[in-house]
Each structure stands twice: as structure tokens, then as C-alpha cells.
The first five atom37 places (N, CA, C, CB, O) and aatype in JSON, in Angstrom:
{
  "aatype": [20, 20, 20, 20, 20, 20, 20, 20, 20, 20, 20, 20, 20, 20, 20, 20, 20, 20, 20, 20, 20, 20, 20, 20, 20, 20, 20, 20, 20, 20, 20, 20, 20, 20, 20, 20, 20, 20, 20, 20, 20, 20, 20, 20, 20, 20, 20, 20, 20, 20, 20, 20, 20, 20, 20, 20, 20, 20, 20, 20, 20, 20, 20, 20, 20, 20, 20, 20, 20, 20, 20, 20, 20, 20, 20, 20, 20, 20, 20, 20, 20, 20, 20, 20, 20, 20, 20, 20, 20, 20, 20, 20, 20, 20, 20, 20, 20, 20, 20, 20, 20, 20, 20],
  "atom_mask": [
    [1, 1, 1, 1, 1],
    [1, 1, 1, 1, 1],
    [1, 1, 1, 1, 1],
    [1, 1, 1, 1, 1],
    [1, 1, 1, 1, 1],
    [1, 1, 1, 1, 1],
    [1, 1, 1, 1, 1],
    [1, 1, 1, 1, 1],
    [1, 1, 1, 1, 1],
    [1, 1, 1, 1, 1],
    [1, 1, 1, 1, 1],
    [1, 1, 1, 1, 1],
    [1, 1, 1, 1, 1],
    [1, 1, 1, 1, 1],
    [1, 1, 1, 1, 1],
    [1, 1, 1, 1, 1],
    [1, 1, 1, 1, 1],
    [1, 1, 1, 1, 1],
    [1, 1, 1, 1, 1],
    [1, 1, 1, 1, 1],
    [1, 1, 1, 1, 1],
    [1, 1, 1, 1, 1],
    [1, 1, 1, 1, 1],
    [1, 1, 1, 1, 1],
    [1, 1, 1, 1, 1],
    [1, 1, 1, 1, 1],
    [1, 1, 1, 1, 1],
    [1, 1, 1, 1, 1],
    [1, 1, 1, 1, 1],
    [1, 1, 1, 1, 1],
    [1, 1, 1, 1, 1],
    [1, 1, 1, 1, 1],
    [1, 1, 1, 1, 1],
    [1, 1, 1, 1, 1],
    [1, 1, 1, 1, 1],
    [1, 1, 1, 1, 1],
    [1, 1, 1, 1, 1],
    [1, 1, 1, 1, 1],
    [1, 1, 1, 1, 1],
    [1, 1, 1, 1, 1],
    [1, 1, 1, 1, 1],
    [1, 1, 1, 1, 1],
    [1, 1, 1, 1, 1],
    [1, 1, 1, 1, 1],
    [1, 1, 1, 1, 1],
    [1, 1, 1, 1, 1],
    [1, 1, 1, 1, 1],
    [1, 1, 1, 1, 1],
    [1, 1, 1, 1, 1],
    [1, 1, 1, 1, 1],
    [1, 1, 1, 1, 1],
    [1, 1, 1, 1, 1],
    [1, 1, 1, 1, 1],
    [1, 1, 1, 1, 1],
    [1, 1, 1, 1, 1],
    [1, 1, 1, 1, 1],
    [1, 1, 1, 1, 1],
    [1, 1, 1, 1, 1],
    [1, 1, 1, 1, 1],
    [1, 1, 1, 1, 1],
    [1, 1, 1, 1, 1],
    [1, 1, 1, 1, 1],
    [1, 1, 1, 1, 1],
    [1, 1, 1, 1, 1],
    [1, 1, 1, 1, 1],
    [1, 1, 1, 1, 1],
    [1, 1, 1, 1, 1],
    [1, 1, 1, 1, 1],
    [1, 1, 1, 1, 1],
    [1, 1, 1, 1, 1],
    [1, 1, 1, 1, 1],
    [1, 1, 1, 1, 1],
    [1, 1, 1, 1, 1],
    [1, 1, 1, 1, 1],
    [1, 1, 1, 1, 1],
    [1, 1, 1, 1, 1],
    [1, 1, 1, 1, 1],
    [1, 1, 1, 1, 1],
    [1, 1, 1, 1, 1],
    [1, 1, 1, 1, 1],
    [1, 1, 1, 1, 1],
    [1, 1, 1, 1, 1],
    [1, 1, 1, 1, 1],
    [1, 1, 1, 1, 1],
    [1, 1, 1, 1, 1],
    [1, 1, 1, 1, 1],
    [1, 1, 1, 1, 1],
    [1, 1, 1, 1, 1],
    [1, 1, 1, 1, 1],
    [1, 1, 1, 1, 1],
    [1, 1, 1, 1, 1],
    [1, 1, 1, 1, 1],
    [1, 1, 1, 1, 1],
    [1, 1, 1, 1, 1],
    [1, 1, 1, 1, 1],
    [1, 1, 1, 1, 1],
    [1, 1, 1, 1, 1],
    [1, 1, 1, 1, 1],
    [1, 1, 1, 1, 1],
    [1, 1, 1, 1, 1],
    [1, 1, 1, 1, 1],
    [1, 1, 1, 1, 1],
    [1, 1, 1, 1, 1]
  ],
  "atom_positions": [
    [[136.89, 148.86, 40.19], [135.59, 149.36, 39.79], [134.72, 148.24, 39.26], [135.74, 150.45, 38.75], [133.54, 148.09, 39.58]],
    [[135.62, 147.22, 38.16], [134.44, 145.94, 38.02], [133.8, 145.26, 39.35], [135.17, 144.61, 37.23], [132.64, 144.89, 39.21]],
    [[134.52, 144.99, 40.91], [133.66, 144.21, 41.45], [132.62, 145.03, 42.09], [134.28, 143.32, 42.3], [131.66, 144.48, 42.63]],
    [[132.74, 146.58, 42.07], [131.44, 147.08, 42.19], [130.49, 147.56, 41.46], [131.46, 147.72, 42.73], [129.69, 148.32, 42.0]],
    [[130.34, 147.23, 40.09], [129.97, 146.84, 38.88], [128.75, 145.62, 39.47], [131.42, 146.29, 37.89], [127.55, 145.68, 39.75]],
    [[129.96, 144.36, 39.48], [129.31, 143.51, 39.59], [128.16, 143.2, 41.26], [130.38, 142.64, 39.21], [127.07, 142.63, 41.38]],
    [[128.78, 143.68, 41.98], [127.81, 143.99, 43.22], [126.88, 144.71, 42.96], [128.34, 144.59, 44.3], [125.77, 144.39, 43.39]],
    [[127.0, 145.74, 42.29], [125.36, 146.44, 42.34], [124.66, 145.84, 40.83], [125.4, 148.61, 42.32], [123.61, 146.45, 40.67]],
    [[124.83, 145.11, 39.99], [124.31, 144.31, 39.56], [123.4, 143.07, 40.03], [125.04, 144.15, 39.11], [122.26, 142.86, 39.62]],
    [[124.11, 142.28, 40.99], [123.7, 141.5, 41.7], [123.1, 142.09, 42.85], [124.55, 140.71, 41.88], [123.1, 141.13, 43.62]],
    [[122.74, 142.78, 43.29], [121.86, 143.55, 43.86], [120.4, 144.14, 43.19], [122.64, 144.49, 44.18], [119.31, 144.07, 43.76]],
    [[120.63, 144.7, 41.92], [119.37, 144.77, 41.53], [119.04, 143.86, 41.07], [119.06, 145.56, 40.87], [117.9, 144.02, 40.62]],
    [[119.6, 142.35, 40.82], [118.71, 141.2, 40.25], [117.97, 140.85, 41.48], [119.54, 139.85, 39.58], [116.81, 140.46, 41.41]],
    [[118.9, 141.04, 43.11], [118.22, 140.27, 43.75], [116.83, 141.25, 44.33], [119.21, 139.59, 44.82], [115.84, 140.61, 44.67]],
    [[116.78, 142.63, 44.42], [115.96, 143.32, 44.04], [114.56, 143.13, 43.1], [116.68, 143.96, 43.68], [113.35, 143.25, 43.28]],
    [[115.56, 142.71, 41.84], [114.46, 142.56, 40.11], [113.8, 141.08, 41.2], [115.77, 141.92, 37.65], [112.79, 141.39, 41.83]],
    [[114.17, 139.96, 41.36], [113.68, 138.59, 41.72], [112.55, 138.87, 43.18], [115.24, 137.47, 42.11], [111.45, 138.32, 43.12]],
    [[112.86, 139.68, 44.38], [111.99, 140.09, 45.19], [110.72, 140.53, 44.27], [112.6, 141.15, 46.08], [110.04, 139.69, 43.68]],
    [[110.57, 141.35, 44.23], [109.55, 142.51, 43.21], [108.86, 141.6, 42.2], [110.57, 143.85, 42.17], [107.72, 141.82, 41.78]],
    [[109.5, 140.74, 41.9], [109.14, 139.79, 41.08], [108.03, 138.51, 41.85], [110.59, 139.25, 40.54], [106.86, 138.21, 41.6]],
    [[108.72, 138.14, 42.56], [107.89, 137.37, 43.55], [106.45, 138.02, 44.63], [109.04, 136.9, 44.49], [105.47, 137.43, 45.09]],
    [[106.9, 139.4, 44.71], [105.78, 140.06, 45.33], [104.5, 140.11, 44.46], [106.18, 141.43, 45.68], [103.35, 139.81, 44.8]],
    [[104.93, 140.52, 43.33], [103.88, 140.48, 42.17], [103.14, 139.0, 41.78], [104.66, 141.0, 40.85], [102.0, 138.91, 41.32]],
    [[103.76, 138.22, 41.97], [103.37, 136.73, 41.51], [102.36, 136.62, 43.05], [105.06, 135.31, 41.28], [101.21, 136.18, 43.12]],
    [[102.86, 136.94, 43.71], [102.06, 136.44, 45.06], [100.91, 136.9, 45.07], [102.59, 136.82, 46.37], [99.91, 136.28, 45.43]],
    [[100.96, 138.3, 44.57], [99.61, 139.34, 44.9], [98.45, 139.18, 43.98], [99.99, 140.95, 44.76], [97.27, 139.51, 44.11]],
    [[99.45, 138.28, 42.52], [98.12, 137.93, 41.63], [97.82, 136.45, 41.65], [98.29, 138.36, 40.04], [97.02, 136.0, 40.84]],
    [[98.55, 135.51, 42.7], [97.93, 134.3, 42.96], [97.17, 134.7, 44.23], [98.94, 133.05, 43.09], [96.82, 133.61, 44.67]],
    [[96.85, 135.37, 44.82], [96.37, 135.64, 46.21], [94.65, 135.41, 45.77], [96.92, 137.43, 46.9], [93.81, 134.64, 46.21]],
    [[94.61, 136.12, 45.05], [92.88, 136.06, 44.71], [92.23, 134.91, 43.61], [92.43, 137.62, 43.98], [91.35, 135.1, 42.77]],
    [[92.94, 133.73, 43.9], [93.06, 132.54, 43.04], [93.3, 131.24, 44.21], [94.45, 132.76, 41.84], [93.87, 130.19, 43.91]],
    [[92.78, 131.53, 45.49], [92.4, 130.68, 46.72], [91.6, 129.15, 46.85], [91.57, 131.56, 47.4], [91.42, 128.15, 46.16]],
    [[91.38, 129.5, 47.74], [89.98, 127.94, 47.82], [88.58, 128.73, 47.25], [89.45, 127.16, 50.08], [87.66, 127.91, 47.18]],
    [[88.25, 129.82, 46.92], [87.2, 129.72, 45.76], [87.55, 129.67, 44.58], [86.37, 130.64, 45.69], [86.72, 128.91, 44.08]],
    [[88.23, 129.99, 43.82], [88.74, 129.22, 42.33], [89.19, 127.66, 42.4], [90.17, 130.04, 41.72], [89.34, 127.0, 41.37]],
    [[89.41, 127.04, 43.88], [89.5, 125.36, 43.34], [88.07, 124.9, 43.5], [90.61, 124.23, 44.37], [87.77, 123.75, 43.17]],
    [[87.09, 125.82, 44.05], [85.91, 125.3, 44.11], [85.72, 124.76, 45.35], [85.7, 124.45, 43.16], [85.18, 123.65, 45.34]],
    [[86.09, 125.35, 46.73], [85.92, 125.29, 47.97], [84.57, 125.42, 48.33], [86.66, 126.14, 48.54], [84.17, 126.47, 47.84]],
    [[83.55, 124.77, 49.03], [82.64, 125.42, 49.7], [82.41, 126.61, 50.66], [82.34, 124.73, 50.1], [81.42, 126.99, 51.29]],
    [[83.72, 127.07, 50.56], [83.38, 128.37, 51.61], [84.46, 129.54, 50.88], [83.88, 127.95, 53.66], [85.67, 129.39, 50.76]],
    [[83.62, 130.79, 50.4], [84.22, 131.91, 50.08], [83.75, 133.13, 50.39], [84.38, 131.9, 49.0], [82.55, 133.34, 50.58]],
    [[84.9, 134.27, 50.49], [84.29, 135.29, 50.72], [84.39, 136.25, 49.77], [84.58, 135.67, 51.78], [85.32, 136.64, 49.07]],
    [[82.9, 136.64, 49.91], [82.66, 137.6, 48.29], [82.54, 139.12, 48.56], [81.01, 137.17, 47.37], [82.25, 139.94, 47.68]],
    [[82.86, 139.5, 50.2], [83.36, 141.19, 50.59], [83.43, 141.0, 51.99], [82.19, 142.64, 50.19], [83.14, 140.07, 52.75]],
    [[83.91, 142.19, 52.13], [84.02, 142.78, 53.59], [84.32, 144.45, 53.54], [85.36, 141.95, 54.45], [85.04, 145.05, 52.74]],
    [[83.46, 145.03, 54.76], [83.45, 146.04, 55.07], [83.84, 146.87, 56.21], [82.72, 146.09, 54.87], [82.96, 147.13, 57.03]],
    [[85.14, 147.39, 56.41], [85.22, 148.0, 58.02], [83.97, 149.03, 57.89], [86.94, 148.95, 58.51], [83.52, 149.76, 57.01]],
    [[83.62, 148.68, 59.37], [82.87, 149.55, 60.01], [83.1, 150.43, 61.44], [81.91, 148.85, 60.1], [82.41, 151.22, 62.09]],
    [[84.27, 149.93, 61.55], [85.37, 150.31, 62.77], [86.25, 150.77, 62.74], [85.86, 149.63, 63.36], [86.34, 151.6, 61.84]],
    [[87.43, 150.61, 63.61], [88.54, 150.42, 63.3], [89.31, 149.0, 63.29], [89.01, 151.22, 63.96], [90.3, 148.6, 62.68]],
    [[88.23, 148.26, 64.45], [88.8, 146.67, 64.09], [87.69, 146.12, 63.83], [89.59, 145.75, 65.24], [87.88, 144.93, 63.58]],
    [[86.37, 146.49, 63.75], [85.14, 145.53, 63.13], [84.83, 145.57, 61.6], [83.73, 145.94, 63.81], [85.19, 146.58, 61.01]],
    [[84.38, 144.89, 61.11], [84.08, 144.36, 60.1], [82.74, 143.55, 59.25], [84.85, 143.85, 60.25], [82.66, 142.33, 59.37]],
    [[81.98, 144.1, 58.62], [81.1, 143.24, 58.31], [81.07, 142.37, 56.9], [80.08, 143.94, 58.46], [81.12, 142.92, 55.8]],
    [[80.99, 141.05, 57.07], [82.06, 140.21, 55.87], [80.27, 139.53, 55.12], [83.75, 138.39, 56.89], [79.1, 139.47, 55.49]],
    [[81.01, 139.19, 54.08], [79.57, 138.61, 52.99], [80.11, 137.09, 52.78], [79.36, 139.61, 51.04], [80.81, 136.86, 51.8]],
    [[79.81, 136.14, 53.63], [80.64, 134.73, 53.09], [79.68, 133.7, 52.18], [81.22, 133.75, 54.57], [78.46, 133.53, 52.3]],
    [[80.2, 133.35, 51.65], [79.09, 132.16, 51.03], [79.7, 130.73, 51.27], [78.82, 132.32, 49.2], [80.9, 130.48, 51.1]],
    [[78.96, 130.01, 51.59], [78.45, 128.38, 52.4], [77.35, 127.51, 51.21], [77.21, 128.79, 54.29], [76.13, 127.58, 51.11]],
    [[78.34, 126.7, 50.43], [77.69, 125.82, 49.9], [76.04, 126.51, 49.07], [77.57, 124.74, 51.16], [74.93, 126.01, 48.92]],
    [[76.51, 127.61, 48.76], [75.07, 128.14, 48.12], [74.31, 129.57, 49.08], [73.83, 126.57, 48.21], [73.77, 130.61, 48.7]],
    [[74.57, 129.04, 50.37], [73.96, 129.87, 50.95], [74.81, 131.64, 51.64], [73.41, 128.85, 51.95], [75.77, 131.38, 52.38]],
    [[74.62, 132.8, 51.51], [75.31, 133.76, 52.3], [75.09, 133.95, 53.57], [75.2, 134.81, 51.87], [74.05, 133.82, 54.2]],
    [[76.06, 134.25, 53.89], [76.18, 135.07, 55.61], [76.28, 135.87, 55.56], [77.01, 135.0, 56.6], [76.75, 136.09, 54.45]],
    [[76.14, 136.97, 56.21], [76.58, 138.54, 56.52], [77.02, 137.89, 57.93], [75.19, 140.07, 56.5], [76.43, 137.06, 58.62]],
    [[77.96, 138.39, 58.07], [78.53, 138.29, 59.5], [79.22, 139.63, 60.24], [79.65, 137.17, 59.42], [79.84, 140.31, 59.42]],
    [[79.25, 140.12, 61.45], [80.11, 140.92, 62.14], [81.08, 140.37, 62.3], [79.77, 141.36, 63.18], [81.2, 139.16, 62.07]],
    [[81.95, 141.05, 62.68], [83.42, 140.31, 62.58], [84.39, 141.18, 63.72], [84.17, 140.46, 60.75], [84.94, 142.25, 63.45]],
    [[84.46, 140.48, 65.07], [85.46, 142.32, 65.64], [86.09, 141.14, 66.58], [84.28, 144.35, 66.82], [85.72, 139.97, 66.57]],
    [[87.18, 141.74, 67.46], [88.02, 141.11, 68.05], [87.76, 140.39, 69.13], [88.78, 141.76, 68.25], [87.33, 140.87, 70.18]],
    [[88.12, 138.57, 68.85], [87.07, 138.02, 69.28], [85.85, 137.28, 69.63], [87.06, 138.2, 69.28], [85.62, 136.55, 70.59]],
    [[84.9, 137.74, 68.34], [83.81, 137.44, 68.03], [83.72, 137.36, 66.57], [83.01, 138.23, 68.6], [84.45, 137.76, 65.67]],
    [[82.64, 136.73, 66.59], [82.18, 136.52, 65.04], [80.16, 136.55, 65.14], [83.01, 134.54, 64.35], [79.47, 135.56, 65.39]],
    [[79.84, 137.44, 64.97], [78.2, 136.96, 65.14], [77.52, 137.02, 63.04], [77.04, 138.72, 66.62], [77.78, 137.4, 61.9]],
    [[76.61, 136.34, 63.91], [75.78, 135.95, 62.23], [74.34, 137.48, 62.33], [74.62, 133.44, 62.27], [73.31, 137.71, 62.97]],
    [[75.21, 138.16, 61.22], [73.55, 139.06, 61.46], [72.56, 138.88, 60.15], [73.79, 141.08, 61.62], [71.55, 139.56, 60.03]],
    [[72.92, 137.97, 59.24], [71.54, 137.89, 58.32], [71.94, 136.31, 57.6], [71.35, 139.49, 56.89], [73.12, 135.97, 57.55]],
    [[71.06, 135.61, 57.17], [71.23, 134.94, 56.08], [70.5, 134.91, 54.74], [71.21, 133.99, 56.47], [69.28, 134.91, 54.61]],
    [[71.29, 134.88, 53.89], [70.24, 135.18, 52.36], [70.38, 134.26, 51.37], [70.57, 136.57, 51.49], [71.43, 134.32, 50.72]],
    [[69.7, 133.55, 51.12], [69.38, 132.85, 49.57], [70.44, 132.84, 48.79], [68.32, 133.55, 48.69], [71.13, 133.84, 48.61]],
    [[70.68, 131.6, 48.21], [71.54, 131.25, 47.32], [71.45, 132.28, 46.22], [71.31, 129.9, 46.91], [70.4, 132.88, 46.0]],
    [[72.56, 132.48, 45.52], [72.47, 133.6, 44.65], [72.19, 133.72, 43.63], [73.17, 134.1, 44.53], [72.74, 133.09, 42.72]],
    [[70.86, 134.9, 43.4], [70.49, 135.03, 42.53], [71.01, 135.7, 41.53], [69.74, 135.21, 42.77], [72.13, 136.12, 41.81]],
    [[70.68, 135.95, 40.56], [71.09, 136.76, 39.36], [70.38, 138.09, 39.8], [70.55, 136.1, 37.78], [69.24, 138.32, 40.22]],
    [[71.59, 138.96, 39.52], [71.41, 140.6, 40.11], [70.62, 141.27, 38.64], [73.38, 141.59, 40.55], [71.04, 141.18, 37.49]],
    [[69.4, 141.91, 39.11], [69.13, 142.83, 38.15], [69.95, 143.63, 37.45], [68.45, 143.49, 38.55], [70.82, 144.33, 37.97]],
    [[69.58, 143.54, 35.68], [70.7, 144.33, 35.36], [70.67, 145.96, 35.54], [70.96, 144.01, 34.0], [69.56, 146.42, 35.84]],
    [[71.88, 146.99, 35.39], [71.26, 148.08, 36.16], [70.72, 148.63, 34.94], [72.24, 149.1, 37.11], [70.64, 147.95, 33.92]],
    [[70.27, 150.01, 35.01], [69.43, 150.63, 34.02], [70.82, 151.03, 33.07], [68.33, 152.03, 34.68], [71.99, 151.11, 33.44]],
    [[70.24, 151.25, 31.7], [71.36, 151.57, 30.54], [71.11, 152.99, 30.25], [71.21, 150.63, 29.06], [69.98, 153.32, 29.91]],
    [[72.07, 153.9, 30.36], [72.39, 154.99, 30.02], [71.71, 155.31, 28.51], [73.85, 155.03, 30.16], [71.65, 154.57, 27.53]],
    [[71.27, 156.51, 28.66], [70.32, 156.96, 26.78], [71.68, 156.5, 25.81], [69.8, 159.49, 26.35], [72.86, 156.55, 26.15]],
    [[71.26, 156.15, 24.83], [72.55, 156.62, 23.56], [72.52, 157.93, 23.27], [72.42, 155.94, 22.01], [71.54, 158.65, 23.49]],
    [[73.92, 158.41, 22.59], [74.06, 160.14, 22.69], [73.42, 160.43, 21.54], [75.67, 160.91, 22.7], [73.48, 161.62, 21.2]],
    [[72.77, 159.65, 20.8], [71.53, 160.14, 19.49], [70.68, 160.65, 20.59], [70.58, 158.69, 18.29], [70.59, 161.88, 20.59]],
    [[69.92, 159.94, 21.69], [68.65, 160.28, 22.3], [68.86, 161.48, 22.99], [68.11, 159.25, 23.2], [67.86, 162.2, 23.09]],
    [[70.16, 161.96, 23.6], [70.62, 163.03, 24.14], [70.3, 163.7, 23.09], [71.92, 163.1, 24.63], [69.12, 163.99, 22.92]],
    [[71.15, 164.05, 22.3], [70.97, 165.03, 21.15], [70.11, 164.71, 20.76], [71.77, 165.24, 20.19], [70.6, 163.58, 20.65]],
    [[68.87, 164.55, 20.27], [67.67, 164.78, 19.29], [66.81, 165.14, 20.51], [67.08, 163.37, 18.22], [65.99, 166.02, 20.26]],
    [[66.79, 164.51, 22.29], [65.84, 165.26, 23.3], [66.09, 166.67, 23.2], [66.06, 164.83, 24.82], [65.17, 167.49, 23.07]],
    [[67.89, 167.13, 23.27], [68.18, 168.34, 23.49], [67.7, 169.41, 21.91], [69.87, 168.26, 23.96], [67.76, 170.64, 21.91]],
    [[67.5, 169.06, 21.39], [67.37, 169.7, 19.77], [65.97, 169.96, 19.42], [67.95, 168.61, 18.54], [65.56, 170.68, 18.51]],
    [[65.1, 169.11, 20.47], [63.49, 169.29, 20.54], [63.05, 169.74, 21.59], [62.73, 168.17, 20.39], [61.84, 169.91, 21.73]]
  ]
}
């Protein structure tokens, strides 16, 4: 009974060490050539298919929108280095709720 003790022990370490490495991978994955400061990153993508895609890349300052399908790659817009996004509108505080609703 100990060496099957010790087999399924050594089984879930080598288990625990997989799982372990999957996780390390999946949170170095998004820590690429734009965190060393690559000139070329991509900041989304969107299926619009089942194999097309429309991707948001950025180039030294500048974006692409690109199509993306099997095959091909076409350029459908380019836009200006990036600006600072308006901030969005701020929700009332729940004083202004309650004292609108109370009047």
C-alpha cells in the first residue's frame, strides 16, 4: 500500500507542477514585446466572423485598424497617435439621488 501511496503522490506533484506552469505562462503571456517597449503592439481584436477579425495595432505612435481573415491582412483606417480618452460622465452621488427623489 506505501508504493501506491507514494505513486499517487508523485502524481499529484507532477499534476501540482503542470497547473503550476500553466498559470505562470498565462500571466507572463500579456507581458510580451509591448511591456519591453516594442514598437509594435496590439491593443484589441474583434471577431467578426468565424475566421475574420478586426485588430487595433499600434506602430511607433501611430494605430491601424486592420481586417484580418485567412490569408489576408487589409488596412481599413489609420488614426492618430493616442490621445487621452475623454473621461466618461460620473454617476450623481446617492445624496443627489435622494434629495432629487425627496423634492
Amino acid at each position: 500500500m506505501s508504493a501506491f501511496l507514494q505513486a499517487l503522490a508523485a502524481l499529484a506533484l507532477v499534476l501540482a507542477a503542470i497547473g503550476a506552469a500553466a498559470w505562470l505562462a498565462r500571466r507572463l503571456q500579456g507581458m510580451g514585446a509591448a511591456a519591453r517597449g516594442a514598437p509594435l503592439a496590439l491593443r484589441g481584436a474583434l471577431a467578426v466572423g468565424p475566421r475574420e477579425r478586426v485588430v487595433l495595432v499600434e506602430v511607433e505612435g501611430v494605430r491601424l485598424v486592420l481586417g484580418v481573415a485567412p490569408g489576408r491582412v487589409s488596412a481599413l483606417a489609420t488614426l492618430p497617435a493616442s490621445a487621452p480618452r475623454e473621461a466618461p460622465l460620473a454617476a450623481p452621488a446617492p445624496a443627489e439621488l435622494v434629495q432629487k427623489w425627496n423634492s
